[in-house]
C-alpha positions in Angstrom: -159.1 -102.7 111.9 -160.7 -104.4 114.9 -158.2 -102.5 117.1 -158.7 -99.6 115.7 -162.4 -100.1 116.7 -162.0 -101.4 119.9 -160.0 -98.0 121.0 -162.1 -95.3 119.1 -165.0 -97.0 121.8 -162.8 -96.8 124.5 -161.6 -93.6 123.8 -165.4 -92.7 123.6 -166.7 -94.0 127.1 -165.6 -91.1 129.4 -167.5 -88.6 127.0 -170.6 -91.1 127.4 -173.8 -89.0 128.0 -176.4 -90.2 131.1 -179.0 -91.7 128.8 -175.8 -93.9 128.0 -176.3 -95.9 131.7 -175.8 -99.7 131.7 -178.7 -102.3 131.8 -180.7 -102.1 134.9 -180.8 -105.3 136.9 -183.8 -105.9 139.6 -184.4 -109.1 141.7 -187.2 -109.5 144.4 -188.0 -111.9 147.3 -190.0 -112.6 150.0 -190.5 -114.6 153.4 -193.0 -114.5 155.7 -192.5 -113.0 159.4 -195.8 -113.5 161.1 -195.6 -115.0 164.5 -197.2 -118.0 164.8 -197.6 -118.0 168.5 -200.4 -115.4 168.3 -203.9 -116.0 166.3 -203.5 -114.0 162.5 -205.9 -112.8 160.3 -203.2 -112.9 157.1 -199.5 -113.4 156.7 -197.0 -110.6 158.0 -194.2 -110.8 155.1 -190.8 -109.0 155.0 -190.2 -108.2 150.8 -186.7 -107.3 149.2 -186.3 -105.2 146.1 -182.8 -105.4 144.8 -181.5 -102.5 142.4 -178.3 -103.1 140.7 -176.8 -101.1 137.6 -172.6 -101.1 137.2 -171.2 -100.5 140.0 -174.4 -98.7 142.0 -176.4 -101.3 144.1 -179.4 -100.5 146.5 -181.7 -103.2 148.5 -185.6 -101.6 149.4 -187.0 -103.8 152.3 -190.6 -103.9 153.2 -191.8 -105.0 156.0 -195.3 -105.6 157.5 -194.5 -104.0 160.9 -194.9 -101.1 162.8 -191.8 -99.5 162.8 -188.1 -100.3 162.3 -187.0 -100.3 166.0 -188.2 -98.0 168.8 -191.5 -99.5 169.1 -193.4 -103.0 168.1 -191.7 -106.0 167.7 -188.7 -105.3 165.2 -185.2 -104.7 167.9 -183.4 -101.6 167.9 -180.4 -103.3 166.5 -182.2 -104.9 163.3 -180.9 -102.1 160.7 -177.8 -102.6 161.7 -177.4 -106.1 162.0 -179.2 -106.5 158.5 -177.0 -103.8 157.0 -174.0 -105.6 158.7 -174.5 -109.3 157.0 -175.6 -108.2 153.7 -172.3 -106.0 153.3 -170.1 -109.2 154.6 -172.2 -112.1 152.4 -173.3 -109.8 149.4 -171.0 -106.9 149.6 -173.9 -104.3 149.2 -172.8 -101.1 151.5 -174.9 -100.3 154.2 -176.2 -97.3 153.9 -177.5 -98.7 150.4 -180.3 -100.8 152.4 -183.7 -98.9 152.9 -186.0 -100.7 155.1 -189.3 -98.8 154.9 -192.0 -100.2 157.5 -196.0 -100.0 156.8 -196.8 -99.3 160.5 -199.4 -102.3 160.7 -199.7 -103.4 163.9 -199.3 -106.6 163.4 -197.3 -109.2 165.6 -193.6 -110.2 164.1 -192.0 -113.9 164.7 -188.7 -113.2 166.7 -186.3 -114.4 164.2 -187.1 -111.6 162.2 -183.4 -110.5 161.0 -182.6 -113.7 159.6 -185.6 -114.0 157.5 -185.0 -110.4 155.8 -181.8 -111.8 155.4 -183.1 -114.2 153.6 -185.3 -112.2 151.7 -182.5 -110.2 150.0 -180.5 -113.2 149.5 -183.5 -114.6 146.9 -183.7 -111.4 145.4 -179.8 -110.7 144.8 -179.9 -114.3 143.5 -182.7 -113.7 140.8 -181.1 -110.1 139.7 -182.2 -110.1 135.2 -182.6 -107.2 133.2 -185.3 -105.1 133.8 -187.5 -101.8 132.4 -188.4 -99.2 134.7 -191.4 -97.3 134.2 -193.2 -94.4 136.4 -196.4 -92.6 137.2 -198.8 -91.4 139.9 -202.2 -93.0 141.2 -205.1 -91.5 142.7 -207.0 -92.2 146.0 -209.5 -90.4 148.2 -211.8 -92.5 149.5 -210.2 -94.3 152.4 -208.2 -91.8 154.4 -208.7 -88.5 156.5 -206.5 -86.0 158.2 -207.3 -87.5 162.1 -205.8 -83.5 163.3 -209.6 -81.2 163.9 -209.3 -77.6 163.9 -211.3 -76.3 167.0 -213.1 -73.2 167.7 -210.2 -71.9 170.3 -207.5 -71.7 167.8 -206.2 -75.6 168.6 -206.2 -78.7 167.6 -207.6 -82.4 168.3 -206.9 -85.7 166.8 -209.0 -88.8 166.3 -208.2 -91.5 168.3 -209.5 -94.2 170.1 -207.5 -93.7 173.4 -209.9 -90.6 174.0 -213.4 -88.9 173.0 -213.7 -87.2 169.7 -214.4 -83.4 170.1 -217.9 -82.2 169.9 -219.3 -81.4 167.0 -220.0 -77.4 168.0 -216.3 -76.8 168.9 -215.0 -78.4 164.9 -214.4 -75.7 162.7 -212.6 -77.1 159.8 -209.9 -80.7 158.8 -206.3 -81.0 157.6 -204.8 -82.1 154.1 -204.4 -85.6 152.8 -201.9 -86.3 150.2 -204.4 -88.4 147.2 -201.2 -89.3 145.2 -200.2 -93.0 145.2 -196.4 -92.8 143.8 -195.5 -95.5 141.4 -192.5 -97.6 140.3 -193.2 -101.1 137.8 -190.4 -102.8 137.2 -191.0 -105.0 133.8 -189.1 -108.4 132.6 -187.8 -107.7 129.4 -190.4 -109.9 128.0 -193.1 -107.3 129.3 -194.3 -109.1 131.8 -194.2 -107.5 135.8 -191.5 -108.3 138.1 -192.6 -105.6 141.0 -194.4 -103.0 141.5 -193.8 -100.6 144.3 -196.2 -98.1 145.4 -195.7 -95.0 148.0 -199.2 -94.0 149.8 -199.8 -92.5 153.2 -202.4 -93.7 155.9 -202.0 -95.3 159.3 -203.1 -99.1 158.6 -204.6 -99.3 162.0 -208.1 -100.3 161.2 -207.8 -103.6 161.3 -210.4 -106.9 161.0 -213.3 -107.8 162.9 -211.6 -110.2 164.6 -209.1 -108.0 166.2 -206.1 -110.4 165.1 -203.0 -109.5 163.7 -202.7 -108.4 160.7 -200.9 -106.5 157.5 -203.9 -104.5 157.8 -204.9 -102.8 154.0 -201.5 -103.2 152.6 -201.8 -106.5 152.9 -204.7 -106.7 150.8 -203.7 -103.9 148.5 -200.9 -105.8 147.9 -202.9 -109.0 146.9 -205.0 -107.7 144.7 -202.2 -106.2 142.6 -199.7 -109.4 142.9 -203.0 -111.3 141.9 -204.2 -109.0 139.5 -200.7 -108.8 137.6 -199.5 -112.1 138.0 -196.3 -113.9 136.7 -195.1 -113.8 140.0 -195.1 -110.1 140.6 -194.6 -108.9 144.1 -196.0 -105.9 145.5 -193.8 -103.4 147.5 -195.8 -100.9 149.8 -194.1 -97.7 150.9 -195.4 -95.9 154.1 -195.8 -92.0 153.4 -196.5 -88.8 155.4 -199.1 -90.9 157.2 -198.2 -89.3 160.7 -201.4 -87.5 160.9 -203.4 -89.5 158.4 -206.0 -92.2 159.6 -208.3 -94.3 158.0 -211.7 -93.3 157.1 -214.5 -93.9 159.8 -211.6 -94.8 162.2 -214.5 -94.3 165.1 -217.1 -95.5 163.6 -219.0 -97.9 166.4 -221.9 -98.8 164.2 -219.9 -101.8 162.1 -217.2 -104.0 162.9 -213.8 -102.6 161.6 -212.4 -104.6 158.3 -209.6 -102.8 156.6 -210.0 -105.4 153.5 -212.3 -102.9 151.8 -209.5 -100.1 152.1 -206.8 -102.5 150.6 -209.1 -103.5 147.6 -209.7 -99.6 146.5 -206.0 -99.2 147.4 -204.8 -101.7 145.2 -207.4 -101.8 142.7 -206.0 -97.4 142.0 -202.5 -98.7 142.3 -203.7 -100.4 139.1 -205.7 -98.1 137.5 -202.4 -96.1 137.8 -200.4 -98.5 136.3 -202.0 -98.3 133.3 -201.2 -94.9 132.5 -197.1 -95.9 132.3 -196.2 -95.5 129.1 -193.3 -95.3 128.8 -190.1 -98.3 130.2 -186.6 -97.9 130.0 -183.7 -100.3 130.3 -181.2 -98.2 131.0 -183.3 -95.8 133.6 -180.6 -94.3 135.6 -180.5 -95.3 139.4 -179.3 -93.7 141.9 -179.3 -93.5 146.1 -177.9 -90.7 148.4 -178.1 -91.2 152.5 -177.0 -88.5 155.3 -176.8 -88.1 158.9 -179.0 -85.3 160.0 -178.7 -84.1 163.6 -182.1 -82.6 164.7 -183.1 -80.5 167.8 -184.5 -82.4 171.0 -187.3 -81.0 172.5 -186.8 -78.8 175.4 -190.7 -77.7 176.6 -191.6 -80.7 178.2 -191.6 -79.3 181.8 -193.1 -75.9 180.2 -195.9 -78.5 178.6 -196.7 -80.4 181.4 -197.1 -77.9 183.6 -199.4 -75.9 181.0 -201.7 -79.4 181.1 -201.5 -79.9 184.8 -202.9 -76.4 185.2 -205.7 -76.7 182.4 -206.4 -79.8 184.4 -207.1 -78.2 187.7 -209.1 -75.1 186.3 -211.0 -77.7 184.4 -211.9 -79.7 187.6 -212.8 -76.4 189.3 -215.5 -76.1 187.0 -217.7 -80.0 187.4 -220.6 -79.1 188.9 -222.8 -81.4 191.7 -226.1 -82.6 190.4 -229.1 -84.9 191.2 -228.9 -87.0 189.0 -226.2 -90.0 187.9 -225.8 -91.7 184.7 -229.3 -94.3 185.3 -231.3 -91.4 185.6 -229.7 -89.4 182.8 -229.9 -91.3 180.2 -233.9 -91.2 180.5 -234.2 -87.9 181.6 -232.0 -86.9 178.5 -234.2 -89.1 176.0 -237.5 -87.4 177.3 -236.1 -83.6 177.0 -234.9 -84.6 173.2 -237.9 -86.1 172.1 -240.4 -83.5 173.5 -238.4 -80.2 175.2 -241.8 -78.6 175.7 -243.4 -81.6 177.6 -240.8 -83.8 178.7 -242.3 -85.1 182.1 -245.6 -86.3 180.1 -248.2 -86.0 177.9 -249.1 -82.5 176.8 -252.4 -83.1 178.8 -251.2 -83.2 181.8 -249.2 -79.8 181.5 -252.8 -78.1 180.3 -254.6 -79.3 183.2 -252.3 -78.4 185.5 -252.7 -75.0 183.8 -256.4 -75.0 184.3 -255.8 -75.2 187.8 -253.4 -72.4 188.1 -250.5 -74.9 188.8 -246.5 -74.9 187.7 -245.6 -78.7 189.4 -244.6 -80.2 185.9 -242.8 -77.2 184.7 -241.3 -76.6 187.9 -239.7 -80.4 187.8 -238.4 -80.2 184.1 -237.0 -76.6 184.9 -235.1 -78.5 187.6 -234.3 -81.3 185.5 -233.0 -79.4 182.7 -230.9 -77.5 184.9 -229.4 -80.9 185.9 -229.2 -82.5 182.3 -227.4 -79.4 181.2 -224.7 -79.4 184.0 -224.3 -82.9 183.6 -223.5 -82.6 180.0 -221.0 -80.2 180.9 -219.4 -82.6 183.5 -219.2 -85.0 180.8 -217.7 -83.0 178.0 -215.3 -82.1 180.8 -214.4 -85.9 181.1 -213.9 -86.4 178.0 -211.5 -83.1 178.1 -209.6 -84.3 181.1 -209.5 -87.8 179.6 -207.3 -86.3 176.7 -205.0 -84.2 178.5 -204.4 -86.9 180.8 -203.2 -89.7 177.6 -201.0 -86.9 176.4 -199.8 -85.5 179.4 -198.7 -89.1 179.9 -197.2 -89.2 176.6 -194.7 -86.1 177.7 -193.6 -87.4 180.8 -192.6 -90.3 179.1 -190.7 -88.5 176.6 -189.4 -86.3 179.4 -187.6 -89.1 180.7 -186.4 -90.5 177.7 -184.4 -87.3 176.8 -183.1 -86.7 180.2 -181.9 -90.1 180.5 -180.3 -89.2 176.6 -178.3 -86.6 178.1 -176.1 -84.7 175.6 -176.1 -87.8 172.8 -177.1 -86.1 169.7 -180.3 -87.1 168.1 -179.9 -88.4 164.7 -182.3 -89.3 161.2 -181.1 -90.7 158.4 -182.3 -88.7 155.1 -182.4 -90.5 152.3 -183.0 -90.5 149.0 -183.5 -93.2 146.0 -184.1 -92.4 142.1 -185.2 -95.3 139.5 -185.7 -93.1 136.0 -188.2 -90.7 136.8 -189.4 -92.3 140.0 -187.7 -90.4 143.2 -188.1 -91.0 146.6 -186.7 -89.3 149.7 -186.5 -90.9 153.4 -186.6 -90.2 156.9 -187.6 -92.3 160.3 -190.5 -90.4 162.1 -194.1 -90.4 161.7 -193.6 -87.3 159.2 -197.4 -85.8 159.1 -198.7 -85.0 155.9 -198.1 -81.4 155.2 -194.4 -81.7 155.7 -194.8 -84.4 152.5 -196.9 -82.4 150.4 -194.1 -79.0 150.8 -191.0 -81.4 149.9 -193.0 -82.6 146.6 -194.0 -79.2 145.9 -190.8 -77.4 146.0 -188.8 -80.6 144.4 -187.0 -80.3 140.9 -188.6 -84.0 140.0 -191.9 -84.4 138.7 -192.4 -87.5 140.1 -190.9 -87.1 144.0 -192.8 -88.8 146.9 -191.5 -89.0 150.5 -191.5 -92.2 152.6 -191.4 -92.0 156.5 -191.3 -94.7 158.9 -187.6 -95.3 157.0 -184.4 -96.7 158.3 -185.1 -96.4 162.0 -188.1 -95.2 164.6 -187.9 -91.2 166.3 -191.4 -91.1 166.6 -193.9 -88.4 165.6 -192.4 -85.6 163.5 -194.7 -82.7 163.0 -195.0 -79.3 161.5 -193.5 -76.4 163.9 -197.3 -75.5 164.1 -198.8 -78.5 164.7 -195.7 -79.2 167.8 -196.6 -75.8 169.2 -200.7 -76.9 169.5 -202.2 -75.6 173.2 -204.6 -78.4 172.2 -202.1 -81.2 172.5 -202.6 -84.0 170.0 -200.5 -87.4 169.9 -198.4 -86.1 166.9 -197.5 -83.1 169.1 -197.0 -84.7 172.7 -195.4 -88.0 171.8 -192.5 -86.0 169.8 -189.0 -85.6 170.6 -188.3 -82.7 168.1 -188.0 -79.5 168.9 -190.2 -77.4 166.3 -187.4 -76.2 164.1 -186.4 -79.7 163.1 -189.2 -79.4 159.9 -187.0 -76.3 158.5 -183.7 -78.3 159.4 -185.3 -81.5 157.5 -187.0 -79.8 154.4 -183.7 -78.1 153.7 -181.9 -81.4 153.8 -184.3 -82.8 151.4 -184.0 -80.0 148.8 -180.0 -80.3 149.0 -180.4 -84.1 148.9 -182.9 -83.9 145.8 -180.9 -81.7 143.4 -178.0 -84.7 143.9 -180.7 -87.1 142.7 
């Protein structure tokens, strides 16, 4: 009878529906990679989610750094090498290892490959049984689309490397992306084991003190592993963030402190959590990685010269003046503060009516005629200052590509399903929109999209927002020709109907 039993269920495996997946396994770890060479704010940490159910395995590494190679302090070679031990020690294929950086600026210890090592060692070493649950967060308070829409048909970003446009030329701001995607990972006791949450915003703010730090991940990620407890850790996951910046990223008024942002960050991550209902065991998981070749750019000579030429017509037009900046700045305080009598007190300007003279009025006619083309000079500046970063930007990539040659230029895509929680991949600073069409047009309710992913190509734009006559960082420090986003969006939609 007991045979008889035993083959009927072996008989009945094959014909096993999905909902019939084996018992989810997760395991976490984490090590510290802040350089210690270099004053620090708080810890820099490398984190390691491993995934294991049957014979499907996949590792997500977080790391408080600003990219994974290309820039920063993380090698070129890391993926690789970190790919390369855990297949020989662990056996986990490489191209099942996502390593997702937050873009903090923050300064990484040296020996950075063997600590992330080390990382997924602890977690492969405490894989148990798990329930995955899934859900979405809100945000809005602590991020803005840096890209301004100008009254010339171009565009401007907020940075710090240049002047922000003047307020008369800004006609309207880009999209931010609100959702904070979520993943909870439960003991089977109830009790959290990780927690990993997908959000996009440059952390660039940074602390008063101007030392290295995890910037608001970091705290975001505090408050929830405090918050939760039981030794949960918290896995952040960089988003479309390529044109996204913190709020007040220019303010000058008070010192910077991203700790703020990271406690309304985490404290939605858990408001979020709370609306999970519903945690499965046997939550299907899932990972898909391609090779995507994409377009180089090819308009940087085009570009450059277009800037070098706005440059010259824009220098054509500073005007001389008699004044400099020490007798501006009082000059320009008495016109704003009375534009009828600036030179003095209304009394004088009536007397010198009474006797039939224009002295005053003559001097302030002159003056204003200097204020006003010194103003000009100096929005000027500020325009020249610009083109001049980004024209820098350019050349450099100019360079870069010739000395490429004919090697192709290629992404990784990837893409990662827990239950109902999907995720796709890719290595440039993806802006926003190009986030907010994949989700749209995905067949997954819950899909969020994770740049700064299994390597560093820099920033990845729309086709608009690369073909800008107002040239912008995302725009000028690109390799990608424009018709990479159609290229990349159709490899996510292919890539997400496998999930």
């Amino acid at each position: 009878m007991k045979t008889a039993i035993a083959l009927l269920s072996l008989l009945c495996l094959p014909f096993c529906s999905p909902s019939c997946s084996a018992q989810l396994l997760a395991g976490t770890g984490r090590v510290e990679i802040s350089e210690k060479s270099v004053p620090q704010n708080d810890p820099l940490y490398v984190k390691a989610l491993v995934l294991k159910q049957g014979d499907e395995t996949v590792v997500l590494i977080t790391l408080d750094a600003v990219s994974i190679g290309g820039i920063g302090y993380v090698p070129d070679s890391w993926l690789s090498a970190v790919r390369t031990s855990l297949q020989q020690t662990l056996g986990i294929p490489p191209l099942r290892v996502f390593a997702n950086a937050s873009h903090c600026h923050g300064v990484v210890c040296r020996d950075v490959l063997e600590r992330t090592v080390e990382a997924v060692t602890a977690a492969w070493k405490s894989l148990q049984p798990v329930q995955a649950g899934s859900g979405v967060g809100q945000e809005v308070r602590i991020m803005e689309n840096r890209r301004l829409q100008l009254a010339d048909g171009s565009e401007a970003d907020v940075r710090r490397a240049y002047s922000m446009p003047w307020d008369d030329e800004v006609t309207g701001i880009g999209p931010v992306d609100p959702e904070i995607g979520l993943l909870q990972l439960n003991r089977l006791d109830g009790t959290p084991l990780a927690v990993v949450y997908n959000f996009a915003c440059h952390p660039i703010h940074g602390v008063p003190s101007g030392v290295s730090t995890a910037d608001f991940p970091g705290y975001a990620s505090a408050v929830i592993e405090e918050t939760l407890g039981h030794g949960v850790l918290a896995f952040f996951v960089q988003g479309c963030a390529g044109d996204i910046n913190p709020v007040t990223y220019k303010d000058v008024s008070t010192p910077h402190d991203c700790e703020p942002f990271g406690n309304m960050l985490g404290l939605n991550v858990l408001r979020g959590l709370r609306t999970i209902s519903t945690f499965s065991a046997d939550a299907p998981l899932r990972s898909r990685n391609r090779t995507l070749q994409l377009p180089r750019a090819a308009d940087y000579a085009d570009r450059i010269r277009a800037i070098e030429a706005e440059q010259l017509r824009m220098l054509a037009q500073l005007k001389g003046t008699n004044i400099n900046f020490r007798t501006f700045v009082p000059l320009y305080i008495q016109h704003s503060l009375n534009p009828e009598h600036p030179g003095y007190y209304s009394h004088r300007y009536m007397l010198d009516e009474r006797l039939g003279r224009t002295d005053m009025k003559q001097l302030d006619a002159e003056n204003r005629a200097s204020l006003n083309a010194y103003v000009e000079n100096i929005r000027t500046m500020e325009k020249l200052t610009k083109l001049q970063t980004n024209l820098n930007l350019l050349k450099m990539h100019q360079k870069r590509t010739e000395a490429a040659g004919d090697t192709p230029l290629l992404a990784e895509v990837g893409g990662l399903r827990v239950g109902d929680f999907v995720l796709a991949t890719f290595p440039g600073e993806v802006t926003v929109q190009i986030g907010l069409n994949i989700k749209q047009a995905s067949p997954h309710r819950l899909t969020f999209v994770a740049g700064y992913t299994n390597g560093y190509i820099w920033y990845t734009p729309t086709a608009q927002q690369r073909s800008n006559t107002g040239y912008a960082q995302e725009d000028c420090d690109s390799i990608v020709a424009p018709q990479w986003q159609q290229l990349f969006e159709d490899a996510v939609a292919e890539l997400l109907k496998e999930l």
